[in-house]
N, C-alpha and C positions, 0 to 999 in steps of 0.2 A: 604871465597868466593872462590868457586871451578871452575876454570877453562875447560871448556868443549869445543868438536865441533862435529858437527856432522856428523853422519856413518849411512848410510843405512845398513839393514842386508842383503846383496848379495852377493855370492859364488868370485864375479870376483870384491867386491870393496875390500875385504881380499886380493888378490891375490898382490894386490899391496903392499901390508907388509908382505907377506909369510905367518907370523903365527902372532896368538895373543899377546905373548911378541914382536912380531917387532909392532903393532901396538900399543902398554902400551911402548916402547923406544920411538914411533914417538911421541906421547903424551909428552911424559917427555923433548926432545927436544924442545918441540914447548910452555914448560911450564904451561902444560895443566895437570887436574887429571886423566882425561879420557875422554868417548865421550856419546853424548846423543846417542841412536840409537831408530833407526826405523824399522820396520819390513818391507821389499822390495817387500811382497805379493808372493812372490815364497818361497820354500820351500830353508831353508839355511842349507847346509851340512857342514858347517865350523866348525872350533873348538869353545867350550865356551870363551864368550869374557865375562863374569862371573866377571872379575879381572882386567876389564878396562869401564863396560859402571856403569856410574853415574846414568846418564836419561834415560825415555824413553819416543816418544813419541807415543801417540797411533793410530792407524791405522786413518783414515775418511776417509767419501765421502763428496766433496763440497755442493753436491744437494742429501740432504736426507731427508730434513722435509716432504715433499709431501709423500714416502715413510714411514716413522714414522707415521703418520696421515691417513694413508691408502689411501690417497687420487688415486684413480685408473683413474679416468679423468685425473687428471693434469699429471701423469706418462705414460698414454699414448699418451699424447700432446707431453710430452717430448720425449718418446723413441721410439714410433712407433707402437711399439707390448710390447706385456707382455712377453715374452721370453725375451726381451732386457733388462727390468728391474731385472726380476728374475736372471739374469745371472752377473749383476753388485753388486747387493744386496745382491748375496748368498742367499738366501728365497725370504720371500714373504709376512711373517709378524713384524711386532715388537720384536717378541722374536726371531723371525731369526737374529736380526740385534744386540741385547744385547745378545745372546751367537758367534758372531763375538767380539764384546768387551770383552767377559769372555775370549776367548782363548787369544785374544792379554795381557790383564790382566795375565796370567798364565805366559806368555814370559817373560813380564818384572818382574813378581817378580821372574823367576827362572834365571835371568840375576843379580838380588840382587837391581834392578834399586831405587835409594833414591825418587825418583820423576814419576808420570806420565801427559801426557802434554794430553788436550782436544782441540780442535777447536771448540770453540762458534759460528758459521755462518754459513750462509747456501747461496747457490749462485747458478741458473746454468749456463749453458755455455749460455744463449742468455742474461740472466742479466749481465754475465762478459764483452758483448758487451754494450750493451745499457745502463747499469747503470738505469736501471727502476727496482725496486726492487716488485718481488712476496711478500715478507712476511714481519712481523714487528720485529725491534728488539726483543721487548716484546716475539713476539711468539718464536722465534729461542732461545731464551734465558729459555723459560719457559721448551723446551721440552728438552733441553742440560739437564736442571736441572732433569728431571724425567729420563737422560737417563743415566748419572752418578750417582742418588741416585737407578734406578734399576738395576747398576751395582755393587756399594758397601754398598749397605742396608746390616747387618749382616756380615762382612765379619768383623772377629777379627783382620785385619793387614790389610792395604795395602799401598804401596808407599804413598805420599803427593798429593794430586790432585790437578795440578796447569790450571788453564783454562787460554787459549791464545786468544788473542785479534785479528780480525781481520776488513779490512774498508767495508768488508758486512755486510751485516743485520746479527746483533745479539748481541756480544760484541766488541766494537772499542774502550773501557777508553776513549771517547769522551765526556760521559754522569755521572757524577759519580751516578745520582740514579738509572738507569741502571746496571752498575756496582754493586751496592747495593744488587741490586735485583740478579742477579745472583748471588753473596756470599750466601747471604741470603737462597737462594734457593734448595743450596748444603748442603745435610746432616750432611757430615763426617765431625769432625772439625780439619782432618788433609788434610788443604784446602791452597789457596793462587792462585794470580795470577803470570803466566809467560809472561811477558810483552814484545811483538813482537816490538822494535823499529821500525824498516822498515815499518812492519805493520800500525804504529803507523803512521807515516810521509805519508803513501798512502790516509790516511784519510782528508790530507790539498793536496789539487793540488796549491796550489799557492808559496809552499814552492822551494827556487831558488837554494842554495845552503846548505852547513853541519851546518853551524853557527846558520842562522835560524833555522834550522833540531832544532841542541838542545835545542836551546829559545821554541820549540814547543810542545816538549818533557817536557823541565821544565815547560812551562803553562800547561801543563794538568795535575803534579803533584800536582802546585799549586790547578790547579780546583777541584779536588779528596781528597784534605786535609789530614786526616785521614785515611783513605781510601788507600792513595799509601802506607800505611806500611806493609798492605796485600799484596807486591808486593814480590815474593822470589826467584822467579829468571828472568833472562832476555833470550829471543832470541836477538843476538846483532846484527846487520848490518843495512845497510842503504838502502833505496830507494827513491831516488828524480826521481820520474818518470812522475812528474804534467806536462811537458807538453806534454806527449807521451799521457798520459789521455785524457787533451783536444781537442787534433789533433782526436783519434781513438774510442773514444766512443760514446754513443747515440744512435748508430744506428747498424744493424746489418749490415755485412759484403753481398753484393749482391751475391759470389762466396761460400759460409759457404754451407758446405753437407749435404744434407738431414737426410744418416743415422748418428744414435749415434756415434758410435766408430770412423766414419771419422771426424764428427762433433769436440769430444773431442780432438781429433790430431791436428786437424784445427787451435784450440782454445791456444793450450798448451804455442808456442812462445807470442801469444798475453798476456796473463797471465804472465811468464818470463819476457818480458817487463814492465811491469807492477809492479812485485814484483821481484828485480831485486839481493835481499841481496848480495851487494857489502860492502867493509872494511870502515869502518868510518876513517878516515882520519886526522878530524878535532881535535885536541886533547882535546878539552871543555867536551866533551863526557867521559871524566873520570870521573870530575866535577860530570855529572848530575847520571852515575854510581855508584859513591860513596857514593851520597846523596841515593840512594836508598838502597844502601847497602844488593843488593841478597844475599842465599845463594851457587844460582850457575848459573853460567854465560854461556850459551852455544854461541861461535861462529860461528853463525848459518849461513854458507857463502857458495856462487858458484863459483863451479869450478867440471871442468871433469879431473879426474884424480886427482892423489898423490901430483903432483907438484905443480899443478896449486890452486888446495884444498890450501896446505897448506903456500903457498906462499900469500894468502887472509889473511889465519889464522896470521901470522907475520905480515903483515901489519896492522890488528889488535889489534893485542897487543902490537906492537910499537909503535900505538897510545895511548893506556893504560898509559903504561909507559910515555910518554911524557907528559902525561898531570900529572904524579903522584900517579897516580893510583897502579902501583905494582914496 
């Protein structure tokens, strides 16, 4: 079980460990193998971290099925103009948006990444308010499957394709035939899920504190049967944010800006609030860890800056340890 946390790839989040061995020490310190990373959508001029990242995860957009689908009414309900979408989407068609995935595909295998992470959902910024959802599981799920087997149809190697669960429409492990169906769906048979705790817990608003967090956690393993052993690794933190949910959603915001770009800025803390990946605490949470028994565990936690990051990261895995776990 490989202990991970996560790193954007940006020139200035390096800066805070100088070079790639200061960040493979901070790791070793913190008891960790390495880190999942990300690609930060700017171009990184840093040294190969080749020799510290485990994971990767791979690039999204929250709101891209409409986009996928060709759908040009609903995109420009959404964005305003077609300049707006073409300019977030990089193209303009399908194959624009699966050679976006090919290059991110390229990064992580030339980083050595063991794993790569998908996002199953699709969401956009006025359903992130309202909680009224455009699209169905089924469909969100059906076109992930078509977007990662037209990403590794014929490719002799690629990383583990682990799909992440999220409480939008698409995959939540809420549903296990659901669930089914998107395994099922995916080609390659070097597949599994990376299971979003936090994520996991946004999908019950009634949940009060950590304790029940894990009873909720372990019922959906319970529900899923056979099923949770396709589970290979974890995003690990917590979000009890149910009653920030019930206060602020249903309805859109009366002051929310017209254009996109403000729109999504607008949106960003409501969202943080909401998925809030703070340190699990409670120490039962090794318990239900254990029982699943990933191959690797990313400490997928917030904080701005080196200290604040990795001071999450410790309270983490001192929860681990307390409960037995390591």
């Amino acid at each position: 079980m490989k202990m991970l946390f996560n790193f954007p790839l940006y020139d200035t989040c390096l800066d805070d460990y100088g070079t790639a061995e200061g960040l493979a020490q901070a790791c070793a310190e913190l008891g960790c193998d390495g880190v999942e990373a990300i690609w930060g959508d700017t171009d990184y001029n840093g040294p190969s971290l080749r020799d510290v990242t485990v994971g990767y995860h791979m690039t999204f957009w929250p709101d891209w099925l409409d986009f996928w689908n060709g759908d040009r009414k609903a995109l420009l309900r959404k964005f305003g103009n077609e300049a707006a979408w073409k300019k977030l989407y990089r193209g303009e068609t399908r194959e624009d948006m699966i050679a976006e995935y090919r290059r991110d595909l390229e990064r992580a295998k030339g980083l050595g990444a063991e794993y790569i992470v998908f996002h199953v959902s699709d969401v956009s910024i006025e359903e992130g308010f309202t909680y009224r959802w455009l699209h169905t599981d089924e469909a969100v799920i059906d076109a992930s499957c078509e977007l990662i087997n037209a990403l590794t149809d014929g490719m002799d190697e690629t990383p583990a394709v682990l799909v992440e669960n999220q409480w939008w429409p698409g995959f939540t492990f809420t549903d296990p035939h659901l669930t089914e169906r998107l395994l099922n769906g995916i080609r390659t048979e070097n597949k599994g899920i990376m299971l979003d705790t936090g994520h996991l817990l946004s999908t019950n608003t009634a949940l009060e504190d950590e304790k029940q967090a894990v009873a909720y956690i372990l019922e959906m393993l319970d529900l899923h049967g056979e099923l949770s052993g396709c589970i290979r690794g974890l995003h690990l933190h917590k979000s009890l944010s149910g009653e920030y949910v019930r206060q602020h959603t249903g309805s859109l915001p009366g002051d929310i800006p017209e254009d996109y770009e403000a729109r999504f800025i607008y949106s960003y803390p409501h969202i943080l609030k909401i998925d809030r990946h703070e340190p699990w605490t409670e120490e039962s949470i090794a318990g239900a860890v254990a029982r699943m028994a990933p191959e690797w565990v990313n400490h997928e936690l917030a904080g701005f800056g080196r200290k604040v990051h990795e001071n999450a990261v410790r309270t983490q895995m001192d929860t681990l340890r307390r409960g037995g776990l390591l």
